[in-house]
C-alpha positions in Angstrom: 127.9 91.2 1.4 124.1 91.1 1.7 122.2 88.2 2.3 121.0 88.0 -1.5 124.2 88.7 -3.0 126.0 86.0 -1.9 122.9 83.5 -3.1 122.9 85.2 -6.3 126.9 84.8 -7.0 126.8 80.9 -6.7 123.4 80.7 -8.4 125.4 81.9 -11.5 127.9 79.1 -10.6 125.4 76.4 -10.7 123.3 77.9 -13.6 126.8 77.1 -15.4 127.0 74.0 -13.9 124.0 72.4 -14.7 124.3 73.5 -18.3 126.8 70.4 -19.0 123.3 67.9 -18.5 122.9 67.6 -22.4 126.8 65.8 -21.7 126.4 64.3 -18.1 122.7 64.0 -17.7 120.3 66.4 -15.9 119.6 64.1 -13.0 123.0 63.3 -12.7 124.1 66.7 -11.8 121.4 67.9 -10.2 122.2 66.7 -6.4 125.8 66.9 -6.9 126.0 70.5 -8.7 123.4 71.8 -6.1 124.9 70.0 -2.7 128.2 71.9 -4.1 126.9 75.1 -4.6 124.9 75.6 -1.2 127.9 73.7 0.7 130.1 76.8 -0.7 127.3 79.6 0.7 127.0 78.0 4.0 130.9 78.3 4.8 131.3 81.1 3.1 128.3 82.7 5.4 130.0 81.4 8.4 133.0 82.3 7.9 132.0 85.7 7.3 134.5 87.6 9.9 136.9 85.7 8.6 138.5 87.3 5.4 141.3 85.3 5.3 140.0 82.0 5.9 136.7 82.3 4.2 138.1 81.2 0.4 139.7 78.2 2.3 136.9 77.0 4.0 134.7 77.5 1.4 136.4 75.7 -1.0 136.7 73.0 1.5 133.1 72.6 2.1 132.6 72.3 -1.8 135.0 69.3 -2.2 133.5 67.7 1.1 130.4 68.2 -0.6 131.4 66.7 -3.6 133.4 63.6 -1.9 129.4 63.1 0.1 127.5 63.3 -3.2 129.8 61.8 -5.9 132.5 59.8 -4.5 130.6 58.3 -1.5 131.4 54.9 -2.4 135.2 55.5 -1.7 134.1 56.6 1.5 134.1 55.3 5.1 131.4 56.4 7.4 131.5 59.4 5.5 135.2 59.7 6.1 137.6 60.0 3.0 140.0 57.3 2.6 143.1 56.9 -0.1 140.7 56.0 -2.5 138.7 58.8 -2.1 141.8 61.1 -2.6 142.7 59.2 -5.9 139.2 59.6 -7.3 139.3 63.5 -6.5 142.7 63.7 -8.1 141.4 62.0 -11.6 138.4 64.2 -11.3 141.5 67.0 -11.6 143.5 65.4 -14.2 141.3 62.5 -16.3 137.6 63.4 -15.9 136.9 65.7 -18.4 139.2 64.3 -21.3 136.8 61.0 -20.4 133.7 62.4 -21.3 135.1 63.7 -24.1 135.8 60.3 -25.4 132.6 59.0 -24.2 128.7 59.5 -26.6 126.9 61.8 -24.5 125.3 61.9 -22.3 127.5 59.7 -20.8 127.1 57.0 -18.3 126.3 58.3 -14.6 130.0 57.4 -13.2 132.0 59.2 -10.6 134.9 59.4 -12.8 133.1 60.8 -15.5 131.4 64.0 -14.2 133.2 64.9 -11.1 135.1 67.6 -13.2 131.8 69.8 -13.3 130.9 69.9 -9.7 134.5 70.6 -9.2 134.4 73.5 -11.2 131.4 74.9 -10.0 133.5 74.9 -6.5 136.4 77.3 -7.8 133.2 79.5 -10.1 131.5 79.6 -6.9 134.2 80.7 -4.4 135.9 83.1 -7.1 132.5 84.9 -7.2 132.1 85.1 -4.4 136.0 86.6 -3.1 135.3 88.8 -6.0 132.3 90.1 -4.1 134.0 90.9 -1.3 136.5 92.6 -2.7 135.8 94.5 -6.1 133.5 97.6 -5.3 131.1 96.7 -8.6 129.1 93.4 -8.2 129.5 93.1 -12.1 132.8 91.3 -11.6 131.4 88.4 -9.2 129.4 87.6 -11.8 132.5 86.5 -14.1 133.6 83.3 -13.1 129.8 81.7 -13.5 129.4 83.0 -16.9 133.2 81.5 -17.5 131.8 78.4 -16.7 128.5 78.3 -18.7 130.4 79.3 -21.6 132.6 76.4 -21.2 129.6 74.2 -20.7 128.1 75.6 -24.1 131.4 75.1 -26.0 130.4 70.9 -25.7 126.8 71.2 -26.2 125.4 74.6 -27.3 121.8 74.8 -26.2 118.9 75.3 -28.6 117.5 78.9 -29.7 114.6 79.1 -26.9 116.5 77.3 -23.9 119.6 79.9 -24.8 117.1 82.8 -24.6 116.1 81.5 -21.1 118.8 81.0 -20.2 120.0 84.1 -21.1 116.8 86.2 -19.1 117.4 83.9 -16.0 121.3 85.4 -16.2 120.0 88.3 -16.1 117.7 88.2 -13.3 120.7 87.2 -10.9 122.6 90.3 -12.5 119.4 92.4 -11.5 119.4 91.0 -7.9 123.2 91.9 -7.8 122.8 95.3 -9.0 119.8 96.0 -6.9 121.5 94.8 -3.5 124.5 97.3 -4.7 121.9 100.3 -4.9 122.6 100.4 -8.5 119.2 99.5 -10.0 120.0 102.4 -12.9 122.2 99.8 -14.9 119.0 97.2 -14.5 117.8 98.7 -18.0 120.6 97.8 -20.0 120.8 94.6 -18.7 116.9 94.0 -19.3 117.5 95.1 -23.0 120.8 92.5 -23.5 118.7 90.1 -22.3 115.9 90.6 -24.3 118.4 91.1 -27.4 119.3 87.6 -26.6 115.8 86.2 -26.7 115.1 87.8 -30.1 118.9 86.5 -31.8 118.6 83.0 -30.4 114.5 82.9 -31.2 115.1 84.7 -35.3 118.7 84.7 -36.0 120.8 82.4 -34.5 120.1 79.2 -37.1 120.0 75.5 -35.3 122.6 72.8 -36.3 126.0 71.8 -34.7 128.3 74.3 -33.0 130.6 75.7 -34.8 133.5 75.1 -32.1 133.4 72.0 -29.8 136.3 70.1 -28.1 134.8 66.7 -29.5 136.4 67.7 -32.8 139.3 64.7 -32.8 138.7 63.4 -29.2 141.9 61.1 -28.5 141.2 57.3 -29.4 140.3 54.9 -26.6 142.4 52.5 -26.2 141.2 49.1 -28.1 140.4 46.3 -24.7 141.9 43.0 -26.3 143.9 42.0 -30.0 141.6 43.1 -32.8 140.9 40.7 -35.9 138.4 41.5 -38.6 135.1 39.4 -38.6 135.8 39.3 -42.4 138.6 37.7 -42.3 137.4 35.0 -40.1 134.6 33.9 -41.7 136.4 31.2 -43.8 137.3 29.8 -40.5 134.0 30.1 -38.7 132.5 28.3 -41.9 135.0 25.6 -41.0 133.5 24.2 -37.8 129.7 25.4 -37.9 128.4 23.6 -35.5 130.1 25.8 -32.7 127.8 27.7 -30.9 128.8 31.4 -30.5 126.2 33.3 -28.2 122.7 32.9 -27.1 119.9 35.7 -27.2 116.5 36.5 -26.7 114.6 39.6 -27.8 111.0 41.2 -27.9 110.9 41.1 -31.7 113.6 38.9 -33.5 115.8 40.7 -35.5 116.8 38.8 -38.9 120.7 39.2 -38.6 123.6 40.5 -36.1 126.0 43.1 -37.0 129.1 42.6 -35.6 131.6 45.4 -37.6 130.4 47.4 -40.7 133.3 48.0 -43.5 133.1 51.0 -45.4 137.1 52.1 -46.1 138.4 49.9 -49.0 141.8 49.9 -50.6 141.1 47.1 -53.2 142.9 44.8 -50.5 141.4 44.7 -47.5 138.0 46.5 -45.8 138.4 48.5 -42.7 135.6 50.4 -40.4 135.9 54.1 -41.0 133.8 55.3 -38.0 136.0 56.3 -34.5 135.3 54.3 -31.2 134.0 56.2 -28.0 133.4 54.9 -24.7 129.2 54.0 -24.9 127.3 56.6 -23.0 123.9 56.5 -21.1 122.0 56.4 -24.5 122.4 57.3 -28.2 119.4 59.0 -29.8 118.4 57.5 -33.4 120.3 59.9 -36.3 117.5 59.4 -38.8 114.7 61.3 -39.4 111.7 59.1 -40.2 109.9 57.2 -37.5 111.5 54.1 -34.9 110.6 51.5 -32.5 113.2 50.8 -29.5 113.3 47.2 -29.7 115.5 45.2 -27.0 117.0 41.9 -26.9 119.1 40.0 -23.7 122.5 38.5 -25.4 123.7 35.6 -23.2 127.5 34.5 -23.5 128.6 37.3 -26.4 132.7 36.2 -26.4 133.9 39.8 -27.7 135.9 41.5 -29.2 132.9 42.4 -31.6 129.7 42.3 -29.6 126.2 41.5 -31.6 124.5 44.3 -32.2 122.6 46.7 -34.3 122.4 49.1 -36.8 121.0 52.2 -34.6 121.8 50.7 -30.6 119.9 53.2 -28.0 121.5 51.7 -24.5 123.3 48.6 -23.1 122.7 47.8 -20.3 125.2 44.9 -18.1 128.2 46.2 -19.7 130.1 48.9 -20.4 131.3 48.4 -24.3 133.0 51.0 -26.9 131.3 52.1 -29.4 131.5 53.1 -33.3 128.1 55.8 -33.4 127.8 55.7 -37.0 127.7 52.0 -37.4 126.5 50.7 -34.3 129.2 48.4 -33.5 130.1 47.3 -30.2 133.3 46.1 -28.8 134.1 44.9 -25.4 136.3 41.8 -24.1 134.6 38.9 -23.7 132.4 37.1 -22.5 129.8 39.0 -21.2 125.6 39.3 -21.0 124.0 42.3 -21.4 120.7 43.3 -22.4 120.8 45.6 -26.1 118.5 48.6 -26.9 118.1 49.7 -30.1 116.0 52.0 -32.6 114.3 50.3 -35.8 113.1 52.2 -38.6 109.8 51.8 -39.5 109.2 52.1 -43.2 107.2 49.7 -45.7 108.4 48.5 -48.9 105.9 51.2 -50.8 107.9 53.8 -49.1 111.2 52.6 -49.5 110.4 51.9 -53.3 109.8 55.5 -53.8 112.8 56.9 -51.9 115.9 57.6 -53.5 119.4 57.2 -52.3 121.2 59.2 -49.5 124.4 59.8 -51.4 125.4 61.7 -48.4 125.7 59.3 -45.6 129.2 58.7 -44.2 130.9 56.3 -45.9 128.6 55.1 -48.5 130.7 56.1 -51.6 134.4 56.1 -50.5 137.0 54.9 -53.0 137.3 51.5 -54.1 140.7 51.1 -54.8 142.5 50.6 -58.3 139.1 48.8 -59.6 140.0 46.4 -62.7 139.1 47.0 -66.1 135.1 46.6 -67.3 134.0 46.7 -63.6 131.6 49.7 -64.0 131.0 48.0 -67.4 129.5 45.3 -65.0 127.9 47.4 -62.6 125.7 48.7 -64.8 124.8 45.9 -66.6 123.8 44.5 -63.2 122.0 47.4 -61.9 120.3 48.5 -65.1 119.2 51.9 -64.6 119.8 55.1 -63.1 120.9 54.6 -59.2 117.9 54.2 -57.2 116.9 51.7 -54.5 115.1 49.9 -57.4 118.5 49.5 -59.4 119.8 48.5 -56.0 117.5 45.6 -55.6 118.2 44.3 -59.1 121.7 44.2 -58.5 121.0 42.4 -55.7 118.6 39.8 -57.9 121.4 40.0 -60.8 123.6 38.4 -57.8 121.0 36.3 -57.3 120.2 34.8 -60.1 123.8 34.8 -61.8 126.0 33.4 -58.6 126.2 30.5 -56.8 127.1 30.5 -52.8 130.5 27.4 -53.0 130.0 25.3 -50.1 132.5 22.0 -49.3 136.0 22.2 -48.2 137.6 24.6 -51.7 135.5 27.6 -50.4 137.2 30.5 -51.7 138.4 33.3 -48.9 139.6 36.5 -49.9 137.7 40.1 -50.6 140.5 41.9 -52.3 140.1 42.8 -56.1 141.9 39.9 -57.0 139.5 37.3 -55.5 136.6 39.5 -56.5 138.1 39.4 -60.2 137.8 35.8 -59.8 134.5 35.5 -58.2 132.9 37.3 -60.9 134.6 35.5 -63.6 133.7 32.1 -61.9 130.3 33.2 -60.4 131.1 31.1 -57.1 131.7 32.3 -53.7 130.6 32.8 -50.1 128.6 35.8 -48.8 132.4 37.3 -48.3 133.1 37.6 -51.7 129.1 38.1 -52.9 128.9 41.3 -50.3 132.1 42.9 -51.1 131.7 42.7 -54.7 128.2 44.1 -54.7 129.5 47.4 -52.4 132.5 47.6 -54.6 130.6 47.2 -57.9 127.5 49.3 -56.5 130.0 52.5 -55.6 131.4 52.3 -58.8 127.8 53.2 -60.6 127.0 55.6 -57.1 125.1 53.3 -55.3 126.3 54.7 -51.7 126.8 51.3 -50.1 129.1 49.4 -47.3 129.6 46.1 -46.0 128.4 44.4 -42.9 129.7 41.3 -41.2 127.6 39.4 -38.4 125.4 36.2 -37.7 122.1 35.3 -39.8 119.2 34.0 -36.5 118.4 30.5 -36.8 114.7 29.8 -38.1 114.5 28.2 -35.0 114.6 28.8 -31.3 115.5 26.5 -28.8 113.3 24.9 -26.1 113.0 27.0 -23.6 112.8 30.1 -26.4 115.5 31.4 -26.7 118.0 31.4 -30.3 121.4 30.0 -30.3 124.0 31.5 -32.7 126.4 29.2 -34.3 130.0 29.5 -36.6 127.7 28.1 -39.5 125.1 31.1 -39.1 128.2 33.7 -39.9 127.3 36.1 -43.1 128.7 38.8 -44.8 125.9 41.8 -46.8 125.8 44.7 -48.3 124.1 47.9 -46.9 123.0 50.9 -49.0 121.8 53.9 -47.5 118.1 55.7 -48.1 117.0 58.9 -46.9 115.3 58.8 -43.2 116.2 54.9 -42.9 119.7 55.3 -42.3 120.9 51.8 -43.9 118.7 49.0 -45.3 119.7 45.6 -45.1 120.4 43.6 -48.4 120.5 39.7 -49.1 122.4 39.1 -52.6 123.0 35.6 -51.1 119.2 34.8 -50.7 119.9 33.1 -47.1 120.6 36.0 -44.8 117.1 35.7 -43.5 116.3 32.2 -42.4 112.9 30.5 -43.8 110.1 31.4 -41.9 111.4 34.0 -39.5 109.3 37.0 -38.7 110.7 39.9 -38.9 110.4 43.5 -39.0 111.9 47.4 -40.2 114.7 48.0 -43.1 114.4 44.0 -43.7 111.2 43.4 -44.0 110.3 46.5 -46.0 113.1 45.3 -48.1 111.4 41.8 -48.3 108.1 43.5 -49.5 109.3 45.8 -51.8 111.7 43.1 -53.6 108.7 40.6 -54.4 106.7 43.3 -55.7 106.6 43.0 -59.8 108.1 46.1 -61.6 106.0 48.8 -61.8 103.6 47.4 -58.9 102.7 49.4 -56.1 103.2 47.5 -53.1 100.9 47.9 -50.1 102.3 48.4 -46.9 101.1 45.7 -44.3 99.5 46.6 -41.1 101.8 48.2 -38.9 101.8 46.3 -35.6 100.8 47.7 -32.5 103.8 46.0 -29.9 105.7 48.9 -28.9 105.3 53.0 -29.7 106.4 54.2 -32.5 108.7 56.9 -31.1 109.6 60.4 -33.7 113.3 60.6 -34.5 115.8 62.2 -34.4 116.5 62.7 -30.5 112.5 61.3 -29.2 114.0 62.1 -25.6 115.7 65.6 -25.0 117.4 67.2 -22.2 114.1 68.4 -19.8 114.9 71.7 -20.5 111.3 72.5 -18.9 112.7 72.0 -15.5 114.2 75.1 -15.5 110.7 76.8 -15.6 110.8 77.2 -12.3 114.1 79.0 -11.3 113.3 81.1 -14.5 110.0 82.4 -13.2 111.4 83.1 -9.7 113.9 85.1 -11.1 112.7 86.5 -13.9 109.9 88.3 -12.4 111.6 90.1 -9.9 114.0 91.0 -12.9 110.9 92.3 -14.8 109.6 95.0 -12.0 113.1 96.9 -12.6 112.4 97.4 -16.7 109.0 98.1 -15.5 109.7 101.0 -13.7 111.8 102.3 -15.9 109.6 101.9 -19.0 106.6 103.4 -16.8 109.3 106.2 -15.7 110.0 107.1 -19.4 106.7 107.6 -20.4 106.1 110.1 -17.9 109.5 112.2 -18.1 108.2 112.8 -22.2 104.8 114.8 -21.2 105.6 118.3 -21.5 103.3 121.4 -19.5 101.3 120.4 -16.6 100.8 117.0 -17.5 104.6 116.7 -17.4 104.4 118.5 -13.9 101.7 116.4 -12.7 103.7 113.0 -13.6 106.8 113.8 -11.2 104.3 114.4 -8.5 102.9 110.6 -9.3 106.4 109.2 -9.6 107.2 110.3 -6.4 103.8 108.9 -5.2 104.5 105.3 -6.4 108.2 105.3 -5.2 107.0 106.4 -1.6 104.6 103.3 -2.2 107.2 101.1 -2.7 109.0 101.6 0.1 105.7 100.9 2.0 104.5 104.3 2.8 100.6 105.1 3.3 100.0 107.3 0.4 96.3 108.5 0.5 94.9 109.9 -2.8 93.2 113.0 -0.3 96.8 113.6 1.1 98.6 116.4 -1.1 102.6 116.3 -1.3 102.9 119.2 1.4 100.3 116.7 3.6 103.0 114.1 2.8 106.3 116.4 3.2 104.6 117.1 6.8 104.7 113.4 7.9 108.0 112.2 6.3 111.6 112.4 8.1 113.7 115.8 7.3 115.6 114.3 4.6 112.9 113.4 2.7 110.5 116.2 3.6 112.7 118.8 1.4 112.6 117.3 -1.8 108.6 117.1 -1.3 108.2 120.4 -0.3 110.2 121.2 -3.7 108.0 119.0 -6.0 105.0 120.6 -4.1 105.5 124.0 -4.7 106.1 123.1 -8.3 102.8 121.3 -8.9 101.2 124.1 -6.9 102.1 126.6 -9.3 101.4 124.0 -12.1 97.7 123.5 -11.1 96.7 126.7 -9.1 98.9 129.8 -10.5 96.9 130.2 -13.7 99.8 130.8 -15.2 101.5 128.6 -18.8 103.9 126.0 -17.5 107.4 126.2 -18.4 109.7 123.8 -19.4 112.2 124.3 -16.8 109.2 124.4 -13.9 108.7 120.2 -15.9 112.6 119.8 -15.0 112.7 121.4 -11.5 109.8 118.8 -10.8 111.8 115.9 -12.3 115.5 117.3 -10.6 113.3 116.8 -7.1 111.6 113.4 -7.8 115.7 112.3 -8.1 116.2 114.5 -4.4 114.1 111.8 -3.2 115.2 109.4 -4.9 118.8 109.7 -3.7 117.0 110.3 -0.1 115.2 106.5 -0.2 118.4 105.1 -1.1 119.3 105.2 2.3 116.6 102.9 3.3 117.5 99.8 4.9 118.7 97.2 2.4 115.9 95.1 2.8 113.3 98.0 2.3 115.4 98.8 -1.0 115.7 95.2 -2.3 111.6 94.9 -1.2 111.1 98.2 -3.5 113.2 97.2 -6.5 111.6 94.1 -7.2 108.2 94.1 -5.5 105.5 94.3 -7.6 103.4 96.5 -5.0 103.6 99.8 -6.6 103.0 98.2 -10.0 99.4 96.7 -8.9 97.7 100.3 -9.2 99.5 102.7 -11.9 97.4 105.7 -11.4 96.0 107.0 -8.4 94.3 110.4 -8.3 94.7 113.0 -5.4 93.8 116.5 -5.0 96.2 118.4 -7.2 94.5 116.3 -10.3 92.5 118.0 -13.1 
């Protein structure tokens, strides 16, 4: 194998490789996936003379490298212990179906992205046996585009990355050819790859792949017993003096998810979103504008951590979570500091959107609903289903209910007890938020129920807020286009007196005092934090691979260069045609770094060059000598004799050395000047 072969093969292994960062995380990969791939070239160079060890050996050096770079930890002195052999072996057998239950990208752990680094070992060392041992270099280039297309089956890159991609493929496929003296078959690999920069640029539409193993990923398993928030909130309201956690944040948020309801059977409300095992960081899955606000929860008992609608990171802990709600859930108790995205809209806006009757959840069934309930609804919401109708539902809960307090609260959010609540008018935010989602899906109002902790007006003395049984709350969500889900109060008491506060709630503050029919003016938008564009503000640096494309890319060009250039030449006809051969011969001798003078003639140069050579020059001489000087009309078949030697010599400067070959195929030297003249020129 040359000494740019073998480079090439495991570049395609690590190209493939390092196309699983959207899932693991560009910097994650990059030492490991590269320490791998150069550990396999080095044994495999060394172990040249020895055919039947090399495959060993290399393999060997690509696990060592991946024990030094991933599993050092389990390591002592750089020596693999027990531990270090259990960690490979779950790289084998539980690494990949981990990510796969994890939001990606996914936390930088050993046991989650060993698998790749792994497999660029057996790309990398099937290559390169392949090599060795299949005449055509084509083959050795199977296993890394095996791999790459397994990395795009979980996260399919975007149009223009795919198109680079795709040329920087094709560059190492050049080199391969090249080295193998077959730079013939360079043009049809230049055109696929160019085919693949104009499908994935005009024709290949963005949105989710069409395949991806993430369709039903297998359940995590649930960390401790699992009771609903919702059904102990009668219990909490019992003794609400006990403190519960303890948080400070950079803006205080008026309220703390804990679970979001959204499945209900006219019994009981159940979360319809999966769990996953919380990754590195979720981007925001709305459109309009956020903030990333953060907040330091002290003492969160678990199973249901406080935390957001739209969480970015956590950071301390290691939690499940449900994407499309935001909850968290992780045995307790534990501290850890919460990320998270906040819309930023104003009440003008958010008066003048509509409703996102397509967000998950937001209009499942309600169960067996009793007779006159959309009767109700409607009465209620008076109107057409908007976020206005949605606010005076909310102020026809307002105005017509009263929250029970004492020891004969009622508890209950099934049809029954809702029956009753609206017949008596009295209940606790449990029964007020369930029967304003069930009432406001009946009229298609897409809405859902949230369960969490109201934040004291108050902080503490040393500024931070304690969270207490009393502060439990139950609300209603509905969803609006580019927010995601706002934040409703039909108790009047979710946000406490005097509290600051900011996104979904506030806007929904500003636009329920506004009279109907006002406009309400949006309040100056502070200036704390960036306002970050959504969705995805921070993307896979696909930019990084800039660099690796222009090295090989450019090389890749000179090949469709010269065979553009070539083209254009064979197509003259008469003694221009003539005339061409003699300059394509020219620029080839050029390449290969041999003086060509414009005053030297091709019999001047057939006089200088070795025997081989020196016959197909005399040919092509003779030819453009009776061309030029004879007087006579050029024939057709004196253009092909011309053309049939320029391939004599051709076929004689493939026997270069393959340095001088590699140096001709890709160099742009004889590209710098195009045309030279010389004697035999008109």
């Amino acid at each position: 194998m040359t000494g740019v072969r073998a480079p090439a093969v495991v570049a395609t292994a690590v190209l493939g490789g390092l196309l699983f960062a959207p899932v693991l995380g560009l910097t994650a990969l990059l030492g490991p996936v590269g320490a791998t791939g150069l550990a396999v070239l080095v044994a495999a160079s060394a172990s040249a003379r020895r055919p039947d060890w090399r495959p060993l050996l290399a393999a060997a050096a690509g696990v060592l490298a991946v024990v030094e770079t991933v599993l050092w930890r389990t390591t002592v002195a750089g020596l693999p212990t027990a531990a270090t052999l259990h960690g490979l072996t779950d790289g084998v057998t539980r690494s990949w179906g981990r990510t796969l239950e994890s939001t990606w990208p996914v936390r930088p752990e050993p046991g989650l992205l060993i698998f790749v680094p792994l497999l660029v070992v057996v790309a990398a060392v099937a290559g390169l046996e392949l090599s060795h041992r299949v005449r055509s270099p084509l083959p050795s280039l199977l296993p890394g585009l095996a791999l790459l297309i397994f990395a795009q089956t979980h996260v399919p890159l975007a149009p223009w990355p795919a198109a680079g991609v795709a040329v920087v493929w094709a560059g190492l496929a050049g080199l391969l050819l090249t080295t193998a003296g077959r730079a013939r078959s360079l043009p049809p690999i230049a055109a696929g790859a160019a085919g693949a920069v104009v499908l994935a640029a005009l024709v290949v539409p963005a949105g989710p792949a069409r395949f991806t193993f993430r369709a039903d990923p297998p359940a995590p398993s649930v960390p401790a017993p699992l009771t609903s928030p919702l059904d102990e909130l009668p219990g909490r309201l019992a003794s609400p003096r006990t403190p519960v956690f303890r948080f400070r944040a950079d803006a205080v948020p008026d309220r703390w998810p804990l679970v979001v309801l959204d499945q209900f059977d006219g019994v009981s409300w159940t979360p319809g979103d999966r769990l996953r095992r919380l990754g590195a960081r979720l981007e925001p899955a709305i459109s309009g504008p956020v903030r990333e606000r953060s907040a330091r929860i002290i003492g969160a008992p678990g199973p249901w951590l406080p935390s957001q609608t739209w969480p970015a990171a956590v950071e301390g802990a290691a939690p499940y979570v449900a994407p499309r709600h935001g909850t968290l859930l992780l045995a307790g108790p534990v501290d850890y500091t919460l990320r998270w995205w906040e819309p930023q809209i104003d009440g003008a806006t958010l008066l003048r959107s509509g409703l996102d009757h397509d967000a998950a959840g937001g209009l499942d069934p309600v169960g067996s609903a009793p007779a006159g309930m959309a009767e109700l609804a409607a009465q209620a919401a008076g109107g057409r289903p908007s976020f206005r109708t949605a606010l005076r539902m909310e102020q026809w809960f307002r105005t017509r209910c009263r929250l029970a307090v004492g020891a004969d609260r009622p508890a209950g959010h099934g049809w029954p007890q809702l029956t009753e609540f609206l017949r008596t008018r009295r209940g606790t935010s449990e029964q007020f938020a369930a029967a304003y989602v069930a009432l406001a899906r009946t009229i298609g109002i897409p809405a859902r129920l949230a369960v969490g902790y109201r934040t004291p007006a108050r902080p503490d003395a040393d500024g931070a807020y304690t969270v207490r049984n009393g502060d439990v709350l139950a609300w209603p969500e509905v969803a609006v286009p580019g927010v995601g889900w706002v934040p409703l109060d039909p108790t009047g008491q979710a946000s406490a007196t005097g509290l600051g506060v900011s996104g979904p709630a506030a806007a929904a503050q500003q636009a329920r005092s506004a009279p109907p029919g006002a406009t309400v003016t949006a309040p100056p938008a502070p200036v704390a934090a960036p306002v970050r564009p959504s969705p995805a503000a921070r993307r896979w640096p696909y930019w990084l691979l800039l660099a690796p494309a222009v090295l090989l890319v450019g090389p890749a060009l000179v090949p469709l260069l010269w065979a553009i250039r070539a083209g254009r030449r064979r197509r003259r006809t008469g003694a221009p045609g003539v005339l061409a051969a003699a300059q394509e011969v020219r620029d080839r001798l050029r390449a290969y770094g041999v003086v060509v003078s414009p005053a030297l003639t091709l019999r001047d140069l057939a006089d200088v060059a070795p025997a081989p050579r020196a016959a197909g020059l005399r040919r092509l001489g003779a030819v453009v000598d009776r061309a030029v000087w004879s007087g006579e009309t050029v024939r057709p078949g004196d253009v092909d004799e011309a053309w049939a030697a320029v391939r004599t010599v051709r076929r004689d400067l493939a026997d270069q050395p393959v340095r001088d070959r590699l140096q001709a195929a890709v160099g742009p030297r004889s590209l710098t000047v195009l045309r030279h003249r010389y004697k035999h020129d008109p």
